[in-house]
C-alpha positions, 0 to 999 in steps of 0.5 A: 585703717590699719591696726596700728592707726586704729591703737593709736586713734584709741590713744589719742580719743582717750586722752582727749580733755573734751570727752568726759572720763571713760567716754572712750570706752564706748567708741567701737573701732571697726577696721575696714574698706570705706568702699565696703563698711561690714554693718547692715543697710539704714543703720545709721542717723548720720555719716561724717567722712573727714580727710578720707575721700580725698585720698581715693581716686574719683570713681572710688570716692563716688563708691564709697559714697553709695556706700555711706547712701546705703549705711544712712537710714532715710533722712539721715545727713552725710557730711563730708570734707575734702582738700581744696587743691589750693590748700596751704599744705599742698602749695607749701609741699605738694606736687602735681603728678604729671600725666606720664607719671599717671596723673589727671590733672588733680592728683597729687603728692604731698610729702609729710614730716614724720616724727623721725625728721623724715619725709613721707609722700601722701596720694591726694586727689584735689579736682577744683570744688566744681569739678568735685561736685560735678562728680559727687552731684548725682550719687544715687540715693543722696541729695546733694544739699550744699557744697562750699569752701571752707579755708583749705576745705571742700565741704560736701553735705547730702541728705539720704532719700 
């Protein structure tokens, strides 16, 4: 993430009615690559990855999976949400990349209204949820305990060994 998505995370936890007063404050923001996260093997409980790994291709989100494998201490839960391809948001403003512009079948631009008025283009991957789960099934050191569709969304849940 860069800085200014980080700055602008922070504003937004901080004036979030949920949290009590100065909760925000305890938040530790670390910048980075999902791919590559700096912290120390078995560190965590649990892992929750929202609206990120559709954004990596799929060998890439297979990586940054192993890598949530090796943050998790034994027994600890990954859970993890993706975009169906037939979500709304991609039927109403989507594009599906043509295999001579690079595409496989299930990537996808997606164009978003920035504040300005403008329109921006978002890279997704959005394989169907069997295909998804096909390619997640057997990361190595997490079992795959569900996956479901939930609305727009693939839901994924796995259980470190």
């Amino acid at each position: 993430a860069s800085q200014g998505m980080l700055d602008a995370a922070m504003r937004r936890l901080s004036a979030s009615p949920a949290l009590p007063a100065g909760a925000a404050a305890a938040v530790s923001w670390l910048p980075g690559d999902v791919r590559q996260v700096p912290l120390p093997d078995a560190c965590c409980d649990a892992v929750l990855s929202a609206a990120v790994l559709h954004h990596l291709p799929g060998s890439e989100s297979r990586a940054a999976l192993m890598e949530f494998a090796r943050l998790l201490a034994p027994g600890g839960r990954l859970l993890a949400s993706c975009w169906d391809p037939r979500a709304k948001a991609v039927s109403k403003r989507g594009r599906l990349i043509s295999e001579e512009d690079g595409g496989d079948g299930c990537s996808y631009w997606v164009a978003w209204r920035c504040a300005d008025g403008s329109d921006v283009d978002r890279w997704y991957h959005l394989p169907d949820l069997g295909a998804r789960r096909r390619l997640w099934l057997d990361v190595p050191g997490l079992t795959l305990l569900r996956s479901e569709l939930d609305v727009d969304n693939q839901v994924f849940e796995w259980k470190r060994l």
